[in-house]
Backbone as JSON Lines, residues from 0, in Angstrom:
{"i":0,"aa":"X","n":[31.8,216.39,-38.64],"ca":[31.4,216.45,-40.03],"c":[32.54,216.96,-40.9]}
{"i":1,"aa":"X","n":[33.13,218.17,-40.33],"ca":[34.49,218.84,-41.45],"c":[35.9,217.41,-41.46]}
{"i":2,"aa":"X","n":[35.41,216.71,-40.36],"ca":[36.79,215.72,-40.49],"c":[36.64,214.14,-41.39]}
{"i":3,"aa":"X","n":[35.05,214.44,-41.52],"ca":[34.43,213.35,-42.59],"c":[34.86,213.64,-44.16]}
{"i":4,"aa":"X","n":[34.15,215.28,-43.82],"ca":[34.54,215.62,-45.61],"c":[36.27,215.75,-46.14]}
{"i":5,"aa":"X","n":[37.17,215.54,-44.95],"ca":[38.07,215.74,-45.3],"c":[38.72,214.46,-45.61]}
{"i":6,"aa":"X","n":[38.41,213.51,-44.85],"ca":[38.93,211.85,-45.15],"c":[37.81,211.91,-46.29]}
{"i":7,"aa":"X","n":[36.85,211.89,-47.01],"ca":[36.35,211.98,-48.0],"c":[37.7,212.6,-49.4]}
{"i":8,"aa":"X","n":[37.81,213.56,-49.28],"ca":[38.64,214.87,-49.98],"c":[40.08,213.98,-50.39]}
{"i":9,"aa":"X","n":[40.37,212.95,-48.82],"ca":[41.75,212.63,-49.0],"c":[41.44,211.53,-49.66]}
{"i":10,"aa":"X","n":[40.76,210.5,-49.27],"ca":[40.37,209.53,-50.32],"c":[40.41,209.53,-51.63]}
{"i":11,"aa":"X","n":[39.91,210.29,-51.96],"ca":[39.06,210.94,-53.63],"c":[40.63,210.99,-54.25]}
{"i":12,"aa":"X","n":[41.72,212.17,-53.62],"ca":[42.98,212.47,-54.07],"c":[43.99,210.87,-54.56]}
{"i":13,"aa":"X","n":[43.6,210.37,-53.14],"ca":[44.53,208.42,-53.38],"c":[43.49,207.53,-54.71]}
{"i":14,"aa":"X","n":[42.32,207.79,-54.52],"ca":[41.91,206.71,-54.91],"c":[41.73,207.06,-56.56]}
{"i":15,"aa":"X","n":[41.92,208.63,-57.1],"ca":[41.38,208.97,-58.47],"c":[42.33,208.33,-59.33]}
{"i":16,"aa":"X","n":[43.6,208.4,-59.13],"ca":[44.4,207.66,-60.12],"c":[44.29,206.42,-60.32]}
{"i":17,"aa":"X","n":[44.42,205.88,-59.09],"ca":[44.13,204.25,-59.62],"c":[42.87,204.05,-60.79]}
{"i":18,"aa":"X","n":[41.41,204.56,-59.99],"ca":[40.33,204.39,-60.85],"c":[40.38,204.99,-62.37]}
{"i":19,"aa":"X","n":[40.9,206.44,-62.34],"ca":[41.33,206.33,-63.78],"c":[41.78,205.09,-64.86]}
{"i":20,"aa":"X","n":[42.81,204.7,-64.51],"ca":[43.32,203.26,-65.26],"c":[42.79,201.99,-64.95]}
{"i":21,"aa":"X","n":[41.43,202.36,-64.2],"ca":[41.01,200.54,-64.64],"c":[40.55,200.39,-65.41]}
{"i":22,"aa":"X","n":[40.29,200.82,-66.29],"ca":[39.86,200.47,-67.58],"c":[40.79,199.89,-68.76]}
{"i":23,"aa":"X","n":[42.19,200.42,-68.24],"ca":[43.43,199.83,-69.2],"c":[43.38,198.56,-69.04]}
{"i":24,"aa":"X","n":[44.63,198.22,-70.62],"ca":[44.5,196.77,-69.99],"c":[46.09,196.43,-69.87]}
{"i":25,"aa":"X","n":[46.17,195.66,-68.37],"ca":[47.17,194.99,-68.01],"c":[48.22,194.29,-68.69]}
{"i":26,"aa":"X","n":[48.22,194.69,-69.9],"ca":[49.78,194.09,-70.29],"c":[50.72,195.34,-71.24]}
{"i":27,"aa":"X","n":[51.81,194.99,-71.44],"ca":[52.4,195.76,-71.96],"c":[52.17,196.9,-73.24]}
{"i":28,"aa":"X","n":[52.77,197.79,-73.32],"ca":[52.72,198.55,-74.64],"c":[54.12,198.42,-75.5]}
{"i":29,"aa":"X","n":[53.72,198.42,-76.73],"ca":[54.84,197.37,-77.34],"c":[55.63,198.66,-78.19]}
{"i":30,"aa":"X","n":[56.53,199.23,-78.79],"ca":[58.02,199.53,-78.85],"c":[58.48,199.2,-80.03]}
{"i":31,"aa":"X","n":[59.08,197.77,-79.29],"ca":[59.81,196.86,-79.98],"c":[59.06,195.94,-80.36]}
{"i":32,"aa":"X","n":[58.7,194.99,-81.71],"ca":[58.19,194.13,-82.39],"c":[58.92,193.06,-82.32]}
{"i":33,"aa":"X","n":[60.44,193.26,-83.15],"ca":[61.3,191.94,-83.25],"c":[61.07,191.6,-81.54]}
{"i":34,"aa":"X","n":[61.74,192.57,-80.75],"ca":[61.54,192.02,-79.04],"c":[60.58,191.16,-79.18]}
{"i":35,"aa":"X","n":[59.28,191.04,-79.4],"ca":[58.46,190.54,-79.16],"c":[58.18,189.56,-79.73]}
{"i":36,"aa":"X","n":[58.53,188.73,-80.98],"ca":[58.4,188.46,-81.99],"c":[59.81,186.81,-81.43]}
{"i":37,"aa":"X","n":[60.34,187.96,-80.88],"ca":[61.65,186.58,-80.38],"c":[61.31,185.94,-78.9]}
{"i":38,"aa":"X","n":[60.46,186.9,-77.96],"ca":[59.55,186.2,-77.09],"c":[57.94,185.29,-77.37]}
{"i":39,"aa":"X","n":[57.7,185.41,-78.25],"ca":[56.77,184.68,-78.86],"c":[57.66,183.26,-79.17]}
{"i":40,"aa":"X","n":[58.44,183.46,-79.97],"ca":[58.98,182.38,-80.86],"c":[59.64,181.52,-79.63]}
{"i":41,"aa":"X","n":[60.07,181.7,-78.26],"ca":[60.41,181.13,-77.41],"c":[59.7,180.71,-76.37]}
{"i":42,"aa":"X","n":[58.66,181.24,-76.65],"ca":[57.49,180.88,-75.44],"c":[56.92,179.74,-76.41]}
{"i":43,"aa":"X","n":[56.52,179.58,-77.62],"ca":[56.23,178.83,-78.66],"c":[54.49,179.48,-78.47]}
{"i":44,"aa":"X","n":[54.03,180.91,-79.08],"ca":[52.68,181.36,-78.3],"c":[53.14,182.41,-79.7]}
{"i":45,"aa":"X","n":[51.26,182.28,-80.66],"ca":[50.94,183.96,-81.27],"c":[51.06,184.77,-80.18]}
{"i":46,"aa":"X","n":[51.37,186.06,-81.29],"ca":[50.94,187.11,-80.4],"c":[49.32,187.9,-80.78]}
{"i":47,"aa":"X","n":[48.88,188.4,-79.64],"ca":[47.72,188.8,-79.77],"c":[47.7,189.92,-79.43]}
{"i":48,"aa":"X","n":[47.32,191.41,-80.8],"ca":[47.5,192.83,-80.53],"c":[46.21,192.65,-80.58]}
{"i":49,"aa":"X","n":[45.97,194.03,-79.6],"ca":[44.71,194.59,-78.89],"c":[44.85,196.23,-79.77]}
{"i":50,"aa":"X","n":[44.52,196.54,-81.0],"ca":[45.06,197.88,-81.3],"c":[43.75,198.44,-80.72]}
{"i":51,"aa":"X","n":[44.0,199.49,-79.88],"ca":[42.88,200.63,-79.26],"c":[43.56,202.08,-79.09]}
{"i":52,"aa":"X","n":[42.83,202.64,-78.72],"ca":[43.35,204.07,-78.75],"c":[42.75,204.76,-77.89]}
{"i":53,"aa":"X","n":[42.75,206.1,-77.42],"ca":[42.88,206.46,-76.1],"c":[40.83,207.06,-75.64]}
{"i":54,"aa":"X","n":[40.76,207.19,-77.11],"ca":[39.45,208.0,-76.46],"c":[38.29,206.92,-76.81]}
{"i":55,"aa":"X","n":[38.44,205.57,-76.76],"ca":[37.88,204.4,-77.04],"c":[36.99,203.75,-75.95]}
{"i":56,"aa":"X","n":[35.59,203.88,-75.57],"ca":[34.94,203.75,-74.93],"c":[34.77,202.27,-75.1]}
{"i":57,"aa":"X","n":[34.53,201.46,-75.92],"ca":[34.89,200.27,-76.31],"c":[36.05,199.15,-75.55]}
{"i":58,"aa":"X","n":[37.12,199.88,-76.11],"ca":[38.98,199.59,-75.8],"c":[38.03,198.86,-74.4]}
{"i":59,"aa":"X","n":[38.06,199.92,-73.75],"ca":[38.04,199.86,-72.07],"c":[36.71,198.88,-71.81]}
{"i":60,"aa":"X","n":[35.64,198.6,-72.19],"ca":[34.89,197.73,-71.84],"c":[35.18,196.43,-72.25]}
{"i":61,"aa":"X","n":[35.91,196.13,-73.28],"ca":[36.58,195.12,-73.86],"c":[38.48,194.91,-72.57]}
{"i":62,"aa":"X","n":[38.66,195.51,-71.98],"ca":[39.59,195.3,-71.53],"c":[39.09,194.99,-69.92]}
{"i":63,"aa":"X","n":[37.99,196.02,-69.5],"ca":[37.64,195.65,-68.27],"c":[36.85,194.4,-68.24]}
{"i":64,"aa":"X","n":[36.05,193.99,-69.14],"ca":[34.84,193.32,-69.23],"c":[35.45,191.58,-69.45]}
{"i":65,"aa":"X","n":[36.53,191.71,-70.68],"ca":[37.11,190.38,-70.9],"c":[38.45,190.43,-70.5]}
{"i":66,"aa":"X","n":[39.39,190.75,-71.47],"ca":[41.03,190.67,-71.28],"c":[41.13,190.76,-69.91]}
{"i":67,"aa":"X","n":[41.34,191.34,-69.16],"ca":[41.95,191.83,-67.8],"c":[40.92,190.47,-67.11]}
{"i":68,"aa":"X","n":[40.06,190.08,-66.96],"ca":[39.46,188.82,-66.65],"c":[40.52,187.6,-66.89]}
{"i":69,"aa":"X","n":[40.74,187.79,-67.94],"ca":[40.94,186.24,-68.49],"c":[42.3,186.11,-68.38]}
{"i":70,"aa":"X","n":[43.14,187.41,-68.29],"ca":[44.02,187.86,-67.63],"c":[44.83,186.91,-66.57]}
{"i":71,"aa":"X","n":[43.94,187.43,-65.47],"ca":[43.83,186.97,-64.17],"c":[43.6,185.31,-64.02]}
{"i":72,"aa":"X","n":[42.68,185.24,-65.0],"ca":[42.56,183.48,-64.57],"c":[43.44,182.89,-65.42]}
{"i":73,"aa":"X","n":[44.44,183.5,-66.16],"ca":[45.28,182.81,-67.01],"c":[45.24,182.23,-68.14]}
{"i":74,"aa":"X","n":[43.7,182.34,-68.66],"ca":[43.32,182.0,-69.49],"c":[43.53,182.28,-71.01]}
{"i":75,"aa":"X","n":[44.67,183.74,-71.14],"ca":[45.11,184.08,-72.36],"c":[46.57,183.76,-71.97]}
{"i":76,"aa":"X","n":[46.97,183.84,-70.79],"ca":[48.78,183.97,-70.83],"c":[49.48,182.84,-71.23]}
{"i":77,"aa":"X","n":[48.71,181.74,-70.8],"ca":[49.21,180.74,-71.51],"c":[49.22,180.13,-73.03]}
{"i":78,"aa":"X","n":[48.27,180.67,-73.22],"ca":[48.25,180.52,-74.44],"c":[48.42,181.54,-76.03]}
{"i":79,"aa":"X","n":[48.79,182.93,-75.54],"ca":[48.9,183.74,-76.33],"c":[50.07,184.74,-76.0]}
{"i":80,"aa":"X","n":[50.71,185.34,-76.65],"ca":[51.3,186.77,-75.64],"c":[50.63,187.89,-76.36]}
{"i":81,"aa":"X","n":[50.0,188.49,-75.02],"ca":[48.79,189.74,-75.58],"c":[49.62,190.5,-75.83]}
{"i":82,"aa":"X","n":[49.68,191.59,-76.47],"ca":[50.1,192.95,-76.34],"c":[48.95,194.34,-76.87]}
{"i":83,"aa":"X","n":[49.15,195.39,-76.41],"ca":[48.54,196.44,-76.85],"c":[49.25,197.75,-77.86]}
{"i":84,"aa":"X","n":[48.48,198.04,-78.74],"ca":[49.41,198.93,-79.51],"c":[48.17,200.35,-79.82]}
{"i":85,"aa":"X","n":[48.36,201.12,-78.96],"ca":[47.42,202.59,-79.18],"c":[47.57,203.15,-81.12]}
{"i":86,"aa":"X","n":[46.48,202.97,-81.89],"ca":[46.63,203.47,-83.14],"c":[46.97,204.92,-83.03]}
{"i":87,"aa":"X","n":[46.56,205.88,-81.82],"ca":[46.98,207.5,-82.06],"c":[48.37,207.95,-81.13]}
{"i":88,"aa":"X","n":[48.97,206.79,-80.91],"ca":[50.19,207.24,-80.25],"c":[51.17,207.6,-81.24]}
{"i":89,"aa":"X","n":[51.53,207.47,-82.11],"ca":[52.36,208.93,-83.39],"c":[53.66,207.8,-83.12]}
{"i":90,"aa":"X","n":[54.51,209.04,-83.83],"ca":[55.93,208.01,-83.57],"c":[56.27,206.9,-84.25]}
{"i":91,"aa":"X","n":[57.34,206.13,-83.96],"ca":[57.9,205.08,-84.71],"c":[58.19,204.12,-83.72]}
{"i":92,"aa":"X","n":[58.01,202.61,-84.43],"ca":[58.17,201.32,-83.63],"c":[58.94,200.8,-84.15]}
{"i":93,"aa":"X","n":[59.92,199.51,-83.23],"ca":[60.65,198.76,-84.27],"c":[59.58,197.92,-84.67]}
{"i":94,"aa":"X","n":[59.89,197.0,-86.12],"ca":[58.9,196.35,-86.84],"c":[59.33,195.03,-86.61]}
{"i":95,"aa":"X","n":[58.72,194.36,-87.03],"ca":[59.24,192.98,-86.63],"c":[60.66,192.3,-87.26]}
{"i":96,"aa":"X","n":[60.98,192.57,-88.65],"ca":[62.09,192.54,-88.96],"c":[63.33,193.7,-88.42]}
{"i":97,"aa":"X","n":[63.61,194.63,-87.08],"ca":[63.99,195.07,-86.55],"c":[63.87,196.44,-87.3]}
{"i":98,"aa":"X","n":[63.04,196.66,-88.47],"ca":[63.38,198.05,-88.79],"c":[62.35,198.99,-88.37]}
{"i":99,"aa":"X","n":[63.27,200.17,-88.14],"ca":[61.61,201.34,-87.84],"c":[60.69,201.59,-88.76]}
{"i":100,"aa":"X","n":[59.63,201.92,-87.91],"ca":[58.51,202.15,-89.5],"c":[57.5,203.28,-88.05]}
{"i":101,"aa":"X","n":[57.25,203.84,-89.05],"ca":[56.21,204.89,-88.77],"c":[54.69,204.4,-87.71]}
{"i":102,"aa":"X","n":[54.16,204.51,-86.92],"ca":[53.06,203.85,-86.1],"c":[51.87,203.96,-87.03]}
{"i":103,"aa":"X","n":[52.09,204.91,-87.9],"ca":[50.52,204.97,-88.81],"c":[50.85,203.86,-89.76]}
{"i":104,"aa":"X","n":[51.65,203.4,-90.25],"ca":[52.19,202.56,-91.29],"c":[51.98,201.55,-90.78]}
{"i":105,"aa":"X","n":[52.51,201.31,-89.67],"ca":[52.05,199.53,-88.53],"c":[50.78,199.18,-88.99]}
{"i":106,"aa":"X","n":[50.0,200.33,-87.99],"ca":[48.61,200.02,-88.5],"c":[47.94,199.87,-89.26]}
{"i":107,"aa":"X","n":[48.38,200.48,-90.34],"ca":[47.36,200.62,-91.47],"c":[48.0,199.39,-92.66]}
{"i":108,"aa":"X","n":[48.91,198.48,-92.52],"ca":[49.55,197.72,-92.68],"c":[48.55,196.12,-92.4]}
{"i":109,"aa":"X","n":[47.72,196.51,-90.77],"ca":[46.85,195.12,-90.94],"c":[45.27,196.01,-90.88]}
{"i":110,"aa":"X","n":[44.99,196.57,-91.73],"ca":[44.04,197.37,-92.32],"c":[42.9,197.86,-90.94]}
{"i":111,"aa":"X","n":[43.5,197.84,-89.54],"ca":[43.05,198.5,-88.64],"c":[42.11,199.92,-89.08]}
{"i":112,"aa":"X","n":[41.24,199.96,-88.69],"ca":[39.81,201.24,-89.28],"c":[39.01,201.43,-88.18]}
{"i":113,"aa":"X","n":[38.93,200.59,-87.11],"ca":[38.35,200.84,-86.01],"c":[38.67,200.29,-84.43]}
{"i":114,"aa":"X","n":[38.11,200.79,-83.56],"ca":[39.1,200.08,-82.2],"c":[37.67,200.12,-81.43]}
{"i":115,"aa":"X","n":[38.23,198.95,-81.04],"ca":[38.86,197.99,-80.61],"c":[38.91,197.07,-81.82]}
{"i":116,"aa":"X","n":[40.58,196.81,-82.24],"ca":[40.49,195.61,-83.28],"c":[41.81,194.7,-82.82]}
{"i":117,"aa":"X","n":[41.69,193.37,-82.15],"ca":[42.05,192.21,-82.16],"c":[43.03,191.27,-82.88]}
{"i":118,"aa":"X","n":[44.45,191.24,-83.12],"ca":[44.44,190.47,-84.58],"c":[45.46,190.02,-84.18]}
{"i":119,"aa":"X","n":[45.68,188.25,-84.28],"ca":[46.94,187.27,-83.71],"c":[48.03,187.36,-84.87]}
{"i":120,"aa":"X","n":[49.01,187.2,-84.67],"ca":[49.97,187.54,-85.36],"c":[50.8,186.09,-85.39]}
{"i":121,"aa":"X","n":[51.96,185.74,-86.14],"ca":[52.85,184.87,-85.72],"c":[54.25,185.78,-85.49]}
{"i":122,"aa":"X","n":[55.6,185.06,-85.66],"ca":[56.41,185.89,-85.15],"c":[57.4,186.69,-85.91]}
{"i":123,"aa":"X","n":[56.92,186.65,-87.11],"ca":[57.09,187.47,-88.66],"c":[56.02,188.7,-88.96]}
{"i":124,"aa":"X","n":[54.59,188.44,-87.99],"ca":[54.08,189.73,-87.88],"c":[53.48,188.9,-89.28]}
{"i":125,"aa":"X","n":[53.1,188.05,-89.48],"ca":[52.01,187.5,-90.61],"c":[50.4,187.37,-89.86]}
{"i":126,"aa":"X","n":[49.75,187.36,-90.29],"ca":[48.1,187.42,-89.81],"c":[47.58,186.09,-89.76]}
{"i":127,"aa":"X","n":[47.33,185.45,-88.4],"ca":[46.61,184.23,-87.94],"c":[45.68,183.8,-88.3]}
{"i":128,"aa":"X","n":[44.87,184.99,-88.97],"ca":[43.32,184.57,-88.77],"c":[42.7,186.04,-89.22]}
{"i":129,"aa":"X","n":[41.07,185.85,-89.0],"ca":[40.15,187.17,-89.37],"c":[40.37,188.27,-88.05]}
{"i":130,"aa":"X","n":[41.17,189.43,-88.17],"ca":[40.32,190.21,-87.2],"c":[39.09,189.94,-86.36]}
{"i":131,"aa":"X","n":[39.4,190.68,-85.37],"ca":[38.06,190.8,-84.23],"c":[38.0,191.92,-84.36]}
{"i":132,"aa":"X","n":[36.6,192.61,-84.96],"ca":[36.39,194.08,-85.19],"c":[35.53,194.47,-83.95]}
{"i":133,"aa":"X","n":[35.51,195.42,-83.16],"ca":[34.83,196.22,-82.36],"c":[34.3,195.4,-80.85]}
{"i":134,"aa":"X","n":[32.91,195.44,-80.23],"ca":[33.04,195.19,-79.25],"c":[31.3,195.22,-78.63]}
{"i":135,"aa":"X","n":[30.75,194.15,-78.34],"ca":[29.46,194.09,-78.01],"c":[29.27,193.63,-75.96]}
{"i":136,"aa":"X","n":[29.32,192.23,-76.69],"ca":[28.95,191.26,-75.86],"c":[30.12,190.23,-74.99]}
{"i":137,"aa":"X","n":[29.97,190.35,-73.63],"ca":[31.41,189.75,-72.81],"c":[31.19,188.02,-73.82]}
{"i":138,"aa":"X","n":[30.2,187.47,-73.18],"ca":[30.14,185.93,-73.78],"c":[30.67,185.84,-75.13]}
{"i":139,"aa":"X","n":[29.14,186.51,-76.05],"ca":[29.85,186.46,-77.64],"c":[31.26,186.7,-78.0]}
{"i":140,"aa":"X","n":[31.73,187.33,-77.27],"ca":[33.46,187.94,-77.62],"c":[34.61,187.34,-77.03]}
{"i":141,"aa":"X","n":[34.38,186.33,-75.79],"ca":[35.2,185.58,-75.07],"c":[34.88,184.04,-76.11]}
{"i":142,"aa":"X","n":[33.79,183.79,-77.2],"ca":[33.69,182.69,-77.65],"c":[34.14,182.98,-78.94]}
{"i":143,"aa":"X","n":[33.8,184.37,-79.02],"ca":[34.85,184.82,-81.1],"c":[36.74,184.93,-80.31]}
{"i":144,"aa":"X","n":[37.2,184.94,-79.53],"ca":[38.23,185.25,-79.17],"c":[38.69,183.95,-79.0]}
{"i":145,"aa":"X","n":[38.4,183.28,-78.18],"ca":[38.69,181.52,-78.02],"c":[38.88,180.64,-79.24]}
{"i":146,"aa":"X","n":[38.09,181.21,-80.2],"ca":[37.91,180.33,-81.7],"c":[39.19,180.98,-82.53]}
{"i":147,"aa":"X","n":[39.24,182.02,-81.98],"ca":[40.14,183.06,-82.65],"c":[41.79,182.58,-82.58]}
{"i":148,"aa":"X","n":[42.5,182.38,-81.22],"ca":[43.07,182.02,-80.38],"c":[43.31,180.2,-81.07]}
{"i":149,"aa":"X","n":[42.57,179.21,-80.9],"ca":[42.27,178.01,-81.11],"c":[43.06,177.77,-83.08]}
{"i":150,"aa":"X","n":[42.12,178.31,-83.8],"ca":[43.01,178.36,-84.99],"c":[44.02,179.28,-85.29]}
{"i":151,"aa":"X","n":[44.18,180.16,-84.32],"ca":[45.87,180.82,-84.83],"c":[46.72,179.54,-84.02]}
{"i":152,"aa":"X","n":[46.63,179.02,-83.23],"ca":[47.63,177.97,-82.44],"c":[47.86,177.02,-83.01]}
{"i":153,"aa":"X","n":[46.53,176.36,-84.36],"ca":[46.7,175.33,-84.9],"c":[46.62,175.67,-86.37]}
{"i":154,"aa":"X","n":[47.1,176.54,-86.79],"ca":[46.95,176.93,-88.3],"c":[48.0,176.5,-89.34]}
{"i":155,"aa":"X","n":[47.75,175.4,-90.06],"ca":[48.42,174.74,-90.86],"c":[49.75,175.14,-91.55]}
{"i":156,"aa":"X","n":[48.92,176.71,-92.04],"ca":[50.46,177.21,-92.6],"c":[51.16,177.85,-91.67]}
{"i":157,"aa":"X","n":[51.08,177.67,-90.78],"ca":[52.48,178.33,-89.96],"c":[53.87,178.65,-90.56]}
{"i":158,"aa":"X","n":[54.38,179.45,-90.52],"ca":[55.96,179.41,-90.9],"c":[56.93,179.0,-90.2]}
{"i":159,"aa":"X","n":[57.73,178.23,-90.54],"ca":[58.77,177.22,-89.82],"c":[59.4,177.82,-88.91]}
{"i":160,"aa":"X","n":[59.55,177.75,-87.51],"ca":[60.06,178.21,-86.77],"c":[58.75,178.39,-85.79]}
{"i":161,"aa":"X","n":[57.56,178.62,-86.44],"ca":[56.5,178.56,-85.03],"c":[55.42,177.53,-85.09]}
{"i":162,"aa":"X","n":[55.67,176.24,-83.85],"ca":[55.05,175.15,-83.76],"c":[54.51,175.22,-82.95]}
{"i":163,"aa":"X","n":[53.6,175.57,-82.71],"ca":[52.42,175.87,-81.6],"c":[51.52,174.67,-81.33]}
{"i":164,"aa":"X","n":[51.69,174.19,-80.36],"ca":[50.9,172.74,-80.17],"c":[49.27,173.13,-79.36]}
{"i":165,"aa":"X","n":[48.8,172.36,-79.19],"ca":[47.18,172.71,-78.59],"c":[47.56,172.76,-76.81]}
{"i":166,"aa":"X","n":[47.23,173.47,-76.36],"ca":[47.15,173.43,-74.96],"c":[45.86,173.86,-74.32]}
């Protein structure tokens, strides 16, 4: 019995970290903008920020529930480049025109107010489409995300330099 509770004890020690972070979501935390902004423009793919923040019970059901799904089946990589940007991480990012700007300024820049909020970008950091505000339903939100996704790829005014064809 004491050598049960102890492979128990050791388990618990290996296995707590991982389980902590499944709830994150699997792609990068972004920094650099222009970086990103010049991998977009070469992949020929919006980008799609996930702004969430850390104590977001939401974030994480929206990341475990869809993203990290769709993830896996490839179903966003090809067609978008996700990224994540924490609204309470402080500090300064480069911006998409390579200059720094403040992380509260980023945000409050595409009028972010609640998290989980969603919003495709092109590679000037111009706005695709309506926000995806908050977080219910896996179906309803994999079909507002798809529609979401669908007209940022085919959105008329694009700015020259991003030709995003239907795939």
């Amino acid at each position: 019995m004491k050598l049960f509770s102890s492979a128990i004890a050791i388990l618990s020690l290996i296995l707590a970290p991982l389980l902590a972070h499944a709830d994150s979501l699997n792609v990068s935390k972004v920094d650099d903008w222009s970086a990103e902004a010049a991998i977009a423009t070469k992949e020929d793919k919006p980008i799609m920020v996930v702004f969430s923040s850390e104590s977001c019970n939401y974030c994480d059901k929206l990341n475990t529930q869809v993203l990290n799904p769709m993830l896996e089946n490839g179903t966003l990589t090809n067609r978008v480049l996700l990224r994540e940007f924490k609204i309470d991480r402080g500090g300064k990012v480069v911006d998409f025109d390579g200059d720094s700007v403040r992380s509260r300024i980023f945000v409050s820049r595409y009028h972010v107010y609640a998290t989980p909020t969603v919003i495709l970008l092109d590679q000037h950091g111009v706005v695709l489409g309506d926000p995806i505000v908050g977080y219910n339903d896996v179906a309803a939100y994999q079909q507002l995300l798809n529609q979401s996704i669908l007209r940022a790829r085919t959105a008329p005014n694009l700015p020259a330099g991003l030709h995003i064809s239907k795939k």
